[in-house]
C-alpha positions in Angstrom: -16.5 -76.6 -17.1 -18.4 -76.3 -13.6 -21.4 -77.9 -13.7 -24.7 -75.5 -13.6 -25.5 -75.0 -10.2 -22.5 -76.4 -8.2 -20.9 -73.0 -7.2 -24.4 -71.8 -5.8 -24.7 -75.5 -3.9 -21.2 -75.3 -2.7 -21.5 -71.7 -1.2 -24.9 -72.6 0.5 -23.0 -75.6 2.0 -20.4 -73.4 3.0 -22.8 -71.0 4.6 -23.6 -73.8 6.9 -20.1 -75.0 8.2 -19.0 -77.2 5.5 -15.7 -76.7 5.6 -14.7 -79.0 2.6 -17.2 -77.0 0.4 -15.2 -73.6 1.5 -12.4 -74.8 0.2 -13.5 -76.2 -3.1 -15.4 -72.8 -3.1 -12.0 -71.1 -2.6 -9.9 -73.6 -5.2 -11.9 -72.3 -7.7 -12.4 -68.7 -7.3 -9.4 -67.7 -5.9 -7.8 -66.9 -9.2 -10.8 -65.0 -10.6 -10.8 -62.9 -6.8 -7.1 -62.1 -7.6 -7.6 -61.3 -11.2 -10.0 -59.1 -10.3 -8.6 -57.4 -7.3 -5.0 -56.5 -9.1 -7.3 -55.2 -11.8 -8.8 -52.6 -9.9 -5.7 -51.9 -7.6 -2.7 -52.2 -10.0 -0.5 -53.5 -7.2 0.1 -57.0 -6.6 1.0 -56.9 -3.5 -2.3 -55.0 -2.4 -4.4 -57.5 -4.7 -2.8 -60.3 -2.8 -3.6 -58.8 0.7 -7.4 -57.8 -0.6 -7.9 -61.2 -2.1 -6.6 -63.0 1.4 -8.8 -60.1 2.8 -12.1 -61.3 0.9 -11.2 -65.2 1.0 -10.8 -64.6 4.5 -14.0 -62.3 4.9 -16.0 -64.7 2.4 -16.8 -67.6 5.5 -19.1 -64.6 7.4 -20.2 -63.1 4.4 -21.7 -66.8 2.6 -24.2 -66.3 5.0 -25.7 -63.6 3.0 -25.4 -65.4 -0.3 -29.2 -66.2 -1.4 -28.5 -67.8 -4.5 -30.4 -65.5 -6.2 -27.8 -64.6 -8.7 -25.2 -66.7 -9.8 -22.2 -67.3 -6.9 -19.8 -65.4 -9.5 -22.1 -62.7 -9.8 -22.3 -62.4 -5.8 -18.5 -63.3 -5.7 -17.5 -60.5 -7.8 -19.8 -58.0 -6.2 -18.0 -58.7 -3.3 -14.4 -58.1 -4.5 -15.4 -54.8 -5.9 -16.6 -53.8 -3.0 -13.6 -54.7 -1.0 -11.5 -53.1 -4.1 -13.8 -49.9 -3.4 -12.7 -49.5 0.1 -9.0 -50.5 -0.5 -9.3 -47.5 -3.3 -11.1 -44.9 -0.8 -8.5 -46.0 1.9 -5.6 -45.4 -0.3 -7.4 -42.3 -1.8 -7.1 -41.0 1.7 -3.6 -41.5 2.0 -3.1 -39.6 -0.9 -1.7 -42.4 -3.2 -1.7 -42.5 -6.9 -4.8 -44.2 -8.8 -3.7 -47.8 -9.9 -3.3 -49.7 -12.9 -2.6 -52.1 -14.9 0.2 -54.7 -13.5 0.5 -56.0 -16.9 3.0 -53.2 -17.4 5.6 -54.1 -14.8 5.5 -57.7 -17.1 5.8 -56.1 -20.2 8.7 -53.9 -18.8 11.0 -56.9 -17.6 10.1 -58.3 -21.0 12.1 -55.7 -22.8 8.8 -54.6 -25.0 9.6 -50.9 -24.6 6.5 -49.7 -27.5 4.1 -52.3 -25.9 5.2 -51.0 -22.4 4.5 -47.5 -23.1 1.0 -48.1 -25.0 0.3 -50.1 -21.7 1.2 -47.2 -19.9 -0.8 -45.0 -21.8 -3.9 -46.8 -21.7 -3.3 -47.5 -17.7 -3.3 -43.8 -17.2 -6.0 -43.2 -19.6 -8.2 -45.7 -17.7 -7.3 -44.6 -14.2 -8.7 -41.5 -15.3 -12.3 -42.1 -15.9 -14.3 -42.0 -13.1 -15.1 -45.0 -11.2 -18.0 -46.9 -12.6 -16.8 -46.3 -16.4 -13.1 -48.2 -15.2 -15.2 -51.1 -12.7 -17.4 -51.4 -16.4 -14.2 -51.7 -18.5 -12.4 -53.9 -16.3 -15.5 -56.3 -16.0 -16.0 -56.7 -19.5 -12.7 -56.2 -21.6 -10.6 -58.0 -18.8 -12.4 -60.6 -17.3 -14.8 -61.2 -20.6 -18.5 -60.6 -19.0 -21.2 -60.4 -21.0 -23.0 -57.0 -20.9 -25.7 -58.9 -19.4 -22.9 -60.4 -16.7 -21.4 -57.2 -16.0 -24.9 -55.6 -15.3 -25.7 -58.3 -13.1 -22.6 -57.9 -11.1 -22.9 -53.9 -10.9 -27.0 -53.9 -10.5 -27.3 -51.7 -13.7 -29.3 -53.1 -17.4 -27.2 -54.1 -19.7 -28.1 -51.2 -21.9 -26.2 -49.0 -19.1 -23.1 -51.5 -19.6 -23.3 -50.6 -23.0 -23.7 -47.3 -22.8 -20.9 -47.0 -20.3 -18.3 -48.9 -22.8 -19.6 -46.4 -25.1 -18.5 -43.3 -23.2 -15.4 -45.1 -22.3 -14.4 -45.5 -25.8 -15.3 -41.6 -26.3 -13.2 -40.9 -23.3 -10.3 -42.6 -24.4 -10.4 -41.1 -28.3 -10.6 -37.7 -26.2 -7.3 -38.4 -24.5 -5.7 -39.7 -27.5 -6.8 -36.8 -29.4 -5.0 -34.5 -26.6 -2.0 -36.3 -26.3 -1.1 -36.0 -30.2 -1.8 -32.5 -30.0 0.7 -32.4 -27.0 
């Protein structure tokens, strides 16, 4: 467990050249930067360039790190807007939405009902519109609190809520439709 505090000490160390503090910063959040970029870009290939993107990005960008909010809260404020662009870019080149890259595991694994409920649920997310998907992916795949979540998308916790709410709706909708189909 990091001790409370040392993230937001490291990254103001960081901010001011220390190089060694970077790299612990980077040691351990890459993971979570990945986790969260392949989330929102269903690609791994594009969440590896967007992480290396914002890992390489983060050294400039410390210096606006207050430690106001938690680092992690900054950190993945900053990865979803990168992942915003990358989306908007590949928007404009007329790719499809993105999703999960569980399903290419779950394919090679031979789990055929598994890889088609995956499926389902990838298109299903992809979608909802942008701030109901950002919401889900915060909080059902990366485990933030509402409270978390809020902080990192600068909405109350009673809009996180409300948004998981409407995603559930949404996704009973498209069940609904697809049994009728």
């Amino acid at each position: 467990m990091v001790q409370d505090g040392a993230d937001e000490r490291l990254a103001l160390s960081a901010a001011n050249g220390d190089r060694e503090a970077f790299g612990e910063l980077l040691e351990r959040h890459y993971g979570r930067v990945f986790a969260v970029a392949l989330r929102l870009l269903g690609d791994r290939a594009e969440a590896e360039d967007l992480a290396q993107d914002v890992c390489v990005g983060l050294a400039g960008k410390l210096r606006s790190f207050r430690a106001e909010a938690r680092f992690t809260t900054w950190l993945y404020r900053v990865v979803l807007n990168a992942g915003r662009d990358a989306l908007r870019r590949r928007a404009s080149r007329g790719a499809a939405h993105q999703g999960f890259a569980e399903i290419d595991a779950l394919r090679r694994a031979g789990d055929a009902a598994r890889a088609a409920e995956a499926g389902w649920l990838r298109r299903a997310l992809a979608g909802l519109k942008d701030d109901l998907r950002e919401t889900a992916i915060l909080v059902l795949d990366q485990e933030l609190t509402h409270a978390q979540a809020g902080a990192v998308l600068g909405i109350s916790e009673n809009t996180v809520s409300w948004r998981l709410h409407e995603v559930r709706k949404a996704l009973k909708a498209r069940a609904g439709e697809d049994m009728v189909k």
